[in-house]
N, C-alpha and C positions, 0 to 999 in steps of 0.2 A: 709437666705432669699435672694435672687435675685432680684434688682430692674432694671425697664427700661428692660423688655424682657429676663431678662438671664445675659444681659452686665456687670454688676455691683453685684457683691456677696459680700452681707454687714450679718455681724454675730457678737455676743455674743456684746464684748462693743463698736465697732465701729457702730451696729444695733442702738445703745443705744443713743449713740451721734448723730448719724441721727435724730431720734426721736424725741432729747430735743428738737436740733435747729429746728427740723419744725416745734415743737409745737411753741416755741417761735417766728418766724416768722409768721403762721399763728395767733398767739394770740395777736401779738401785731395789726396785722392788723387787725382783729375784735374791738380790744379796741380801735382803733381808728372811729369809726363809732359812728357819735353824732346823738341823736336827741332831738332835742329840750332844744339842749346844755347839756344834759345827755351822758356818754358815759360809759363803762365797764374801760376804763383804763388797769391798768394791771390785773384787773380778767378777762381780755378776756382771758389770755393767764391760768387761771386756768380752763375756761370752755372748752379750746381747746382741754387740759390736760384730763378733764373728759371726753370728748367725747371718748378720745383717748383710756382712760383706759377701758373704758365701751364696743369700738368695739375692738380693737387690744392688750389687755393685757394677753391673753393667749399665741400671736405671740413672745411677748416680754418675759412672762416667759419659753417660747422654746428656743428661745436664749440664754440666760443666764443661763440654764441649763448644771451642769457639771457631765461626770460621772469619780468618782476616787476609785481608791481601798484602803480599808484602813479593818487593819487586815485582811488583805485575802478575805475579802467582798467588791463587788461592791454597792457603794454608789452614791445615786444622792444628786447632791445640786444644789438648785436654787436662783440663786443670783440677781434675778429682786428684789424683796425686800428690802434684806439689801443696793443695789446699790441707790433704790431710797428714801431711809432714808440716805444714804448718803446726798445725795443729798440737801433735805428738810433740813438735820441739818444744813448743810453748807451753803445754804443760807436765815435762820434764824440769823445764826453767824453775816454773814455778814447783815444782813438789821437792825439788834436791835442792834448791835454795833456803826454802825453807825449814828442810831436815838441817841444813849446816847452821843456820841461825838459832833451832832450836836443843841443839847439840852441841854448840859451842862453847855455853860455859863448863859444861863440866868433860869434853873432851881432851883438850890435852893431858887434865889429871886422869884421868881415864889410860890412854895414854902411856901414860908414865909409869901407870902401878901393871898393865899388860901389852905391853908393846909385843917383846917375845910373844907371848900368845897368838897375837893377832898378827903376827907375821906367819907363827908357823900353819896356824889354821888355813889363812889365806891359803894360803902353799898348797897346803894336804890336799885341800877340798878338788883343785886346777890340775895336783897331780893326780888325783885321783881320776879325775874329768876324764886326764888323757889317754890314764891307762883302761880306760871302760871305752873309749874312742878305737884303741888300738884294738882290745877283745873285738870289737863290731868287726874290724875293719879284715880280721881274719876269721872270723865266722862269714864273715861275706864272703871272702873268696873261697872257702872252703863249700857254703851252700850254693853260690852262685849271686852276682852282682846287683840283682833286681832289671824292672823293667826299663829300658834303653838306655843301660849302662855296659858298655862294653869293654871297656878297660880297664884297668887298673889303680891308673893314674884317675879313672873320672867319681871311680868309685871312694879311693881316697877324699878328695874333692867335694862328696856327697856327706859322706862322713864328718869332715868337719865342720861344711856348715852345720849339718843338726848339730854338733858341737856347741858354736856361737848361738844360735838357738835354743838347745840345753840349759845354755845358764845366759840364756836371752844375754845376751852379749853383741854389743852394734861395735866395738871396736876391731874386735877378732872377727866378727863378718866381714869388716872392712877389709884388716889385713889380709886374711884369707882371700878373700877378691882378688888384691894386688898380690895375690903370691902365686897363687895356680893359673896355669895356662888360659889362653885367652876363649881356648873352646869349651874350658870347663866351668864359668865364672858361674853362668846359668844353673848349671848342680848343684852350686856352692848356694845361689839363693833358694833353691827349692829346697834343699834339707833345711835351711835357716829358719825357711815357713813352717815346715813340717813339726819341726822339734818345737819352735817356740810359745803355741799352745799351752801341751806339757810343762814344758819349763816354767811360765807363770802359774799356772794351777797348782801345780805337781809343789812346788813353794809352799804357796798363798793355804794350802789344805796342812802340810806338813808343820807350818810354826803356830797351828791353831788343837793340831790332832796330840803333838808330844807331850802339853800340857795337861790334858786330857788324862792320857794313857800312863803318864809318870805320877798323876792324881794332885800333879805342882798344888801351892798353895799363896796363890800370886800377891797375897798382902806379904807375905814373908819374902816374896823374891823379887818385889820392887823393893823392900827394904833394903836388902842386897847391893844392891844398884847404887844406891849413896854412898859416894866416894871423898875419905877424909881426903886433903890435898894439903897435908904434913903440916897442915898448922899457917898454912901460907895464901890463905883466904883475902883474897881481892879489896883493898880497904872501899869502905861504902864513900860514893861521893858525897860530899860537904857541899849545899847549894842548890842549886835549879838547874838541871839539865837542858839541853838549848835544843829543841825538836825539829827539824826541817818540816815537818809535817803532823798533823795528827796522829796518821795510822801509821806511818814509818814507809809509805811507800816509797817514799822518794830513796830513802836509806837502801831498800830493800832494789830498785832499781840500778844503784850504782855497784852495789854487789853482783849483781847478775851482770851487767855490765863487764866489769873487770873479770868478773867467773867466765863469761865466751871468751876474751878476748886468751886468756890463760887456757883455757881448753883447743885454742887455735896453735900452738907452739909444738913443733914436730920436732920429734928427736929421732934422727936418723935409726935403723936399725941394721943398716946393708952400709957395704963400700962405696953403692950409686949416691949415696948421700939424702939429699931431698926429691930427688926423681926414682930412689927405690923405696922400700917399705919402713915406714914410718911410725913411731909412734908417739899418741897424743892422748892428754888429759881427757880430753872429747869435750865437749858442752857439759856435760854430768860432773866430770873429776871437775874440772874449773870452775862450777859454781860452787858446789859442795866444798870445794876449798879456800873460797874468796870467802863463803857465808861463817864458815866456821872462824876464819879469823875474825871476822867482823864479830861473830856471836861470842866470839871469847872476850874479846876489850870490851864492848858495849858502849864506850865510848869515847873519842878521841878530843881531850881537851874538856871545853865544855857543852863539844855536839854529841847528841845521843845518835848511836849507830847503831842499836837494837832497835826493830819493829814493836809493833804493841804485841803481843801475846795471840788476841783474835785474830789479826791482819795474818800471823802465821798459820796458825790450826785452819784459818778459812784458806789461806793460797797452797797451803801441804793438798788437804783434802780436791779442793778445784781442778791443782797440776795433776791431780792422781788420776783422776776421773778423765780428763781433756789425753792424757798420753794415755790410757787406756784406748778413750774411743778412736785416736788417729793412728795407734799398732792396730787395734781389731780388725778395724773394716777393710785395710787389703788385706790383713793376714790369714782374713775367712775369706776370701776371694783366692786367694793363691794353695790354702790349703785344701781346697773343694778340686780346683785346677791338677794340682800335684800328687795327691794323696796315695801314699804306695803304705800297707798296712805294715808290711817288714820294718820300710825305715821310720815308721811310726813308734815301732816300740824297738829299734835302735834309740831315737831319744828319748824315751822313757829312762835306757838303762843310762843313759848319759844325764839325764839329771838327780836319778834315784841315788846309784851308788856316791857322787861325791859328797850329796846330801848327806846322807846316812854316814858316810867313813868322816864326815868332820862333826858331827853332830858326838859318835861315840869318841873321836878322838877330843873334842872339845873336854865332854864329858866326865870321860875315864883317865886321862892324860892328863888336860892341861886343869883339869878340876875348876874350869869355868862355872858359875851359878848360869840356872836354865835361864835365865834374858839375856845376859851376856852371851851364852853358846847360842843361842836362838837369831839376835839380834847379829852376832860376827857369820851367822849360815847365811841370812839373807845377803848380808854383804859381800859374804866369799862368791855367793852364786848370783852375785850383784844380782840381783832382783830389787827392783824398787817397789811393783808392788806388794809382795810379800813384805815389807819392810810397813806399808801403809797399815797391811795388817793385823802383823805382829804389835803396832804401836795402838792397834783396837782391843785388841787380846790382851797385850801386856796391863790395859790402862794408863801406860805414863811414858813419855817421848822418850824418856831416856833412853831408850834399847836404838835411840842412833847415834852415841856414838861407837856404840860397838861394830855398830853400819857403816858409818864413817870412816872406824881405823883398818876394817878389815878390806872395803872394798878398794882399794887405791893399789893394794896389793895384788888380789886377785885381778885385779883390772890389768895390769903388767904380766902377771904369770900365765894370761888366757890367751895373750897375744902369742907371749912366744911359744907358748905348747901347741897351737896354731898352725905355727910357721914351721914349728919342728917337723909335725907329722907328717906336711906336705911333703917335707924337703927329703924325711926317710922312708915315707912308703908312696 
């Protein structure tokens, strides 16, 4: 491709890199447009991303297209995809990494004084999920199935993926895959497109809008947030801490490290064992959980295993932005391809209501303060960007670990509400 008249001939990954950074320059400058003290933040830079994929993604899989000979055959391969799941994982790594490192010291007391809470909220929000899944799922049969669904079984299927979509969920995409029939996997990824849009926005608008609308009074409810830990405060090191590095990269490396490798451990969930459907921390549970224990000790002996402070707020923000732009760009390419208006606002109602019923149940029930309720919503509906958000809005990181304790759980209960639905409708 030629830009600028001819002057400039930009191809395969240099095309690429053009790309991100304009999406991320133009994105960032969309998320900055307030109104009425509401602004997109950094999902501007995932709807810049969807625009992008929806007009210019066939450009981009021309580019990265290679042809090689192998066994004497001419082959094509097209590496727009796997380049932009690079991409997304990499900076997934990076933004949940750094929430567990920046959340660690004061999450297990966190923890400890609302465990119950954040188990039953998780809960509500995935039951919730399923029971607004099930309503879709017989209004549908009741109106009729939509366009080139003709059974029952494939309409199900469709269903849950906008489900996993819903509450942008890659694990429960997963399972669902390996759980419906093999003619209907295809269904399963187009609701997943369809809904996951919504599901990030639908978030990222909602833990910026309650604050707003309940008139919060956010120096008082970060106060809130400080958590006594019964008198049993960490004694301060005596000494010079032993750095591996300046900025803690290296620290912050081996966390993620050990975070994949724990995110790779499959726990059966069928009789087939490891050849039926399975379930896993994912890349996300495992760093999030390797980062937290590291961010709780800070240090072991006398090596520091805390990053510097910048090194995080800069690789939180970066992962946000970098998994932002590699969901966007197929996700507006597939939702341009798929778009059925009905199952559109099927996942609307599947991310609105569990939102809304844990939000009041947080609320009124479990008499959570609004960053705690706020900070365990994004969790429950595992959204990460919403979580980038809310920690814009809130002012102060702490609203992860309410992200932290809530989302491990919803991550477990989205799977198997999942697998149930399949298996009963």
């Amino acid at each position: 491709m030629n830009l600028f008249g001819g002057v400039i001939p930009v191809t395969g990954i240099t095309f690429l890199m053009f790309c991100i950074f304009g999406i991320l320059f133009l994105g960032f400058a969309l998320g900055r447009i307030t109104i009425k003290g509401v602004s997109l933040g950094a999902a501007g830079v995932f709807i810049v991303a969807l625009v992008f994929g929806a007009l210019f993604y066939p450009q981009l899989e021309g580019e990265l297209t290679i042809k090689a000979l192998v066994d004497g055959k001419d082959v094509v391969v097209n590496f727009a995809e796997k380049s932009l799941e690079i991409i997304e994982s990499l900076g997934l790594i990076l933004f949940v990494t750094s929430v567990g490192f920046i959340a660690g010291p004061k999450f297990f007391a966190n923890m400890k004084k609302n465990f119950k809470s954040y188990v039953l909220l998780g809960l509500i929000i995935i039951v919730f999920g399923g029971l607004s899944a099930i309503a879709c799922i017989y209004i549908g049969r009741a109106i009729g199935f939509g366009a080139s669904i003709e059974t029952s079984e494939g309409f199900t299927a469709m269903i849950v993926g906008l489900l996993s979509g819903s509450l942008t969920s890659t694990p429960a995409f997963s399972a669902t895959k390996a759980t419906v029939a093999e003619e209907y996997t295809s269904l399963v990824s187009v609701g997943h497109g369809i809904a996951y849009i919504f599901g990030v926005i639908g978030v990222v608008l909602f833990v910026q809008l309650i604050p707003k609308f309940t008139k919060a009074d956010m120096e008082a409810e970060r106060a809130k947030l400080i958590i006594a830990d019964d008198g049993k405060e960490r004694k301060p090191f005596v000494g010079k801490l032993i750095d591996i590095d300046g900025h803690g990269l290296a620290v912050f490396a081996i966390a993620a490290i050990i975070g994949i490798f724990i995110g790779r451990i499959k726990v059966p969930l069928s009789s087939a064992g490891l050849s039926g459907t399975c379930f896993s921390l994912t890349t996300t549970g495992g760093c999030l959980l390797s980062s937290l224990v590291f961010g709780h000790f800070g240090r072991v002996g006398k090596i520091n295993i805390m990053p510097e402070e910048s090194t995080l707020k800069l690789f939180r923000e970066l992962g946000l932005v970098l998994f932002l732009v590699g969901a966007g760009i197929p996700g507006g390419a597939e939702f341009i391809a798929n778009f059925d208006p009905m199952y559109f606002v099927y996942g609307m109602i599947m991310t609105l209501v569990p939102m809304i019923a844990g939000y009041l149940f947080a609320r009124y029930v479990l008499k959570l303060s609004l960053l705690n309720n706020l900070g365990s919503i994004t969790g429950g509906m595992t959204s990460t960007p919403a979580l980038g958000t809310l920690i814009s809005t809130a002012g102060t990181e702490d609203v992860a670990a309410a992200y932290a304790a809530t989302y491990p759980i919803s991550l477990i209960a989205v799977v198997l509400v999942s697998q149930f639905l399949i298996i009963l409708f």
